[in-house]
N, C-alpha and C positions, 0 to 999 in steps of 0.2 A: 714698869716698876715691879720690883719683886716682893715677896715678904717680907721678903728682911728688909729692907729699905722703910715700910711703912711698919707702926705699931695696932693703927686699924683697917680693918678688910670689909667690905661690903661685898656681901654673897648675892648674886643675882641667878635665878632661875637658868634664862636661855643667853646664849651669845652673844645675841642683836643688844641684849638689856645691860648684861658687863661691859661689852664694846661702849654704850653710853655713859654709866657712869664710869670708865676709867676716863673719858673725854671731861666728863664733867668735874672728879674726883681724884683723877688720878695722880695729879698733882700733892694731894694729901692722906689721898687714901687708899691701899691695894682695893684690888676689885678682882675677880673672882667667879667662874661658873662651874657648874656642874655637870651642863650642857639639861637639866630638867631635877626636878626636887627628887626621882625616885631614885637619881644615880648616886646621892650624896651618902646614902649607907654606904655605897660601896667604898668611901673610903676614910681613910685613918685620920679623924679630925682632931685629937689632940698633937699628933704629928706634924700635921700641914700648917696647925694654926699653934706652932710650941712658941713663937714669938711673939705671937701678936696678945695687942693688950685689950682691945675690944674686937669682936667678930658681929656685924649685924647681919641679919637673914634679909635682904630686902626681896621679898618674895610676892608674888603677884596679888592683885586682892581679890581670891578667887578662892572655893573649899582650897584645894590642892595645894596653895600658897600658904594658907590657914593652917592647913594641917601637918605641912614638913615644918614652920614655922615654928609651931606647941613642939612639935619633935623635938627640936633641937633647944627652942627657948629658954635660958638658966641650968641647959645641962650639963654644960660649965659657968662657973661663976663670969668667963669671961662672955660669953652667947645672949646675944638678945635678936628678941624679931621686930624686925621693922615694915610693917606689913602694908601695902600703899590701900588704895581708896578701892571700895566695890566695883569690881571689873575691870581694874585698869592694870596692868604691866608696867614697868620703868618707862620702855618706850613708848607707849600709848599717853601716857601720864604726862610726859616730856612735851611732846605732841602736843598734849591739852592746852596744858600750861604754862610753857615758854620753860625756856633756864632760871629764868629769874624765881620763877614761883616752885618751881623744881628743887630748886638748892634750895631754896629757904624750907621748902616741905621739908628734905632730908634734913637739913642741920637740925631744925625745933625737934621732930621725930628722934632724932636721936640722941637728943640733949634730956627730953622728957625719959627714953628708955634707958638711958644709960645707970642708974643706980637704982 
């Protein structure tokens, strides 16, 4: 699915972790990488994301996920971080806890970050 097609995007770190949630999400939600948090300056985010109505960072629970996460956090009105658990990744996290505990982490997470 493309941008335009969805109104929310979920930004994940690496491949493997986008690759998962457009599986899990993609159904409802664009999903999105960067290919790692440092490459994401390099590009034009009110451009990429001019349609969309919410953008979440779901970014690793690690400093580096923490910290591109604050970068970007409410720096538009539309940007929020949705940061997972100490030390896990989407796909690590996924792994842990099934789909079922997976989706529900995201939806509550992002219901709580959303206003």
């Amino acid at each position: 699915m493309s941008l335009r097609e969805h109104r929310t995007v979920l930004v994940a770190e690496g491949e493997f972790d986008q690759m998962l949630l457009d599986q899990t999400f993609g159904d409802r939600f664009a999903t999105v990488t960067f290919g790692g948090t440092s490459d994401i300056s390099k590009a034009e985010l009110s451009v990429l994301f001019f349609n969309s109505e919410r953008v979440y960072w779901a970014f690793d629970g690690d400093a580096a996920g923490a910290n591109a996460a604050a970068k970007y956090d409410r720096k538009n009105p539309r940007y929020r971080k949705l940061l997972l658990p100490d030390g896990e990744d989407v796909t690590s996290f996924y792994l842990k806890t099934g789909e079922k505990k997976f989706t529900e982490y995201f939806e509550t997470r992002m219901q709580e970050v959303a206003d």
